[in-house]
C-alpha positions in Angstrom: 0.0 0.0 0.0 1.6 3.3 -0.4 1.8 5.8 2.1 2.5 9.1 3.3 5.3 8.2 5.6 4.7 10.9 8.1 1.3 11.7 8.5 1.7 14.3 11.4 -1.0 16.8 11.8 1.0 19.6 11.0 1.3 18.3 7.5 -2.9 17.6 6.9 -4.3 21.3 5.7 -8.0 21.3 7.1 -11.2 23.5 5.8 -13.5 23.8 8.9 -13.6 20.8 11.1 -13.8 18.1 8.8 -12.5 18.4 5.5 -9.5 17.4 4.3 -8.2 19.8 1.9 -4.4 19.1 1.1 -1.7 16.7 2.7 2.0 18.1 2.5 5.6 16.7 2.8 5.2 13.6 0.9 9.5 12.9 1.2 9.0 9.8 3.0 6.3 8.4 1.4 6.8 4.8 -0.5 5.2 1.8 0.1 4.7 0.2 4.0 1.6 -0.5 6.1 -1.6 2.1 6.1 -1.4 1.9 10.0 2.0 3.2 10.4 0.5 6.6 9.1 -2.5 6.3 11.3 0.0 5.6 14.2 1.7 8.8 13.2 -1.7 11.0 13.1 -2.1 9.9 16.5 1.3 9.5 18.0 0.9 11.6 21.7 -2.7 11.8 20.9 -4.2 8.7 21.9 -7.6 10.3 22.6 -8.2 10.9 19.1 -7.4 7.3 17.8 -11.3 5.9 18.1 -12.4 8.9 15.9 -9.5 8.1 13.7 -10.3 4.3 13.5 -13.4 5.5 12.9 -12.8 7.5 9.8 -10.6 4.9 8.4 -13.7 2.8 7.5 -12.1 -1.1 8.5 -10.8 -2.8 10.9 -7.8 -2.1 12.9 -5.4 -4.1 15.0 -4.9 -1.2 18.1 -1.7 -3.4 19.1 -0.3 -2.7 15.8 -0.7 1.2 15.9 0.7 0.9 19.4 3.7 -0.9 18.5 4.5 1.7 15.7 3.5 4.7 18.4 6.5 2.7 20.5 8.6 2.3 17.1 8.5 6.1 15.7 8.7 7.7 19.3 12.2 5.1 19.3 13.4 6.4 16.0 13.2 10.1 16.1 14.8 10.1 20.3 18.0 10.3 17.6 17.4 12.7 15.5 15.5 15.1 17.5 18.9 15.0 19.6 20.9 15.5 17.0 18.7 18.4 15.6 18.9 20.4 19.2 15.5 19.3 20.0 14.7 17.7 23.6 12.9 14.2 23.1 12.9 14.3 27.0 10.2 17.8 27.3 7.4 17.4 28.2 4.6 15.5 25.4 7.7 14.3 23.2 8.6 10.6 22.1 10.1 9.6 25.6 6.9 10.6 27.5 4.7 8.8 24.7 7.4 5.4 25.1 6.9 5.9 29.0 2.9 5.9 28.2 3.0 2.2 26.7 5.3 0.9 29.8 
């Protein structure tokens, strides 16, 4: 299936409050599995993953997105460091990892 690759909200341009009117920074995007980009729509945002589910329109494995939640929050501790950000403040990828312990 092909995918965006990093389907953060920053990147989803909305009209109102529900329609999708323009998705953004396609670098990553290739082929992989449709719930690694719903993972990262909701990755820190767990309250909104039943409406997301939702809106997907099939069934979903929740162990799945939460395994890629644990997976993307371990692969960008790295580069946020080496980018000067902090993956240790406050809502980054170490407090969603310490979350899923």
């Amino acid at each position: 299936m092909f995918t965006h690759g990093d389907l953060q909200i920053t990147h989803v341009f909305v009209d109102g409050d529900d329609e999708i009117t323009g998705i953004i920074d396609w670098s990553e995007a290739g082929q992989g599995d449709a719930l690694f980009d719903l993972a990262i729509l909701t990755l820190g945002h767990e309250e909104h993953l039943d409406d997301v589910i939702a809106g997907y329109g099939t069934d979903v494995d929740r162990d799945v997105i939460r395994a890629w939640w644990s997976l993307r929050s371990l692969m960008a501790i790295r580069w946020l460091a080496e980018h000067g950000f902090d993956p240790f403040a406050p809502g980054c990828e170490v407090d969603v990892l310490r979350a899923r312990m």
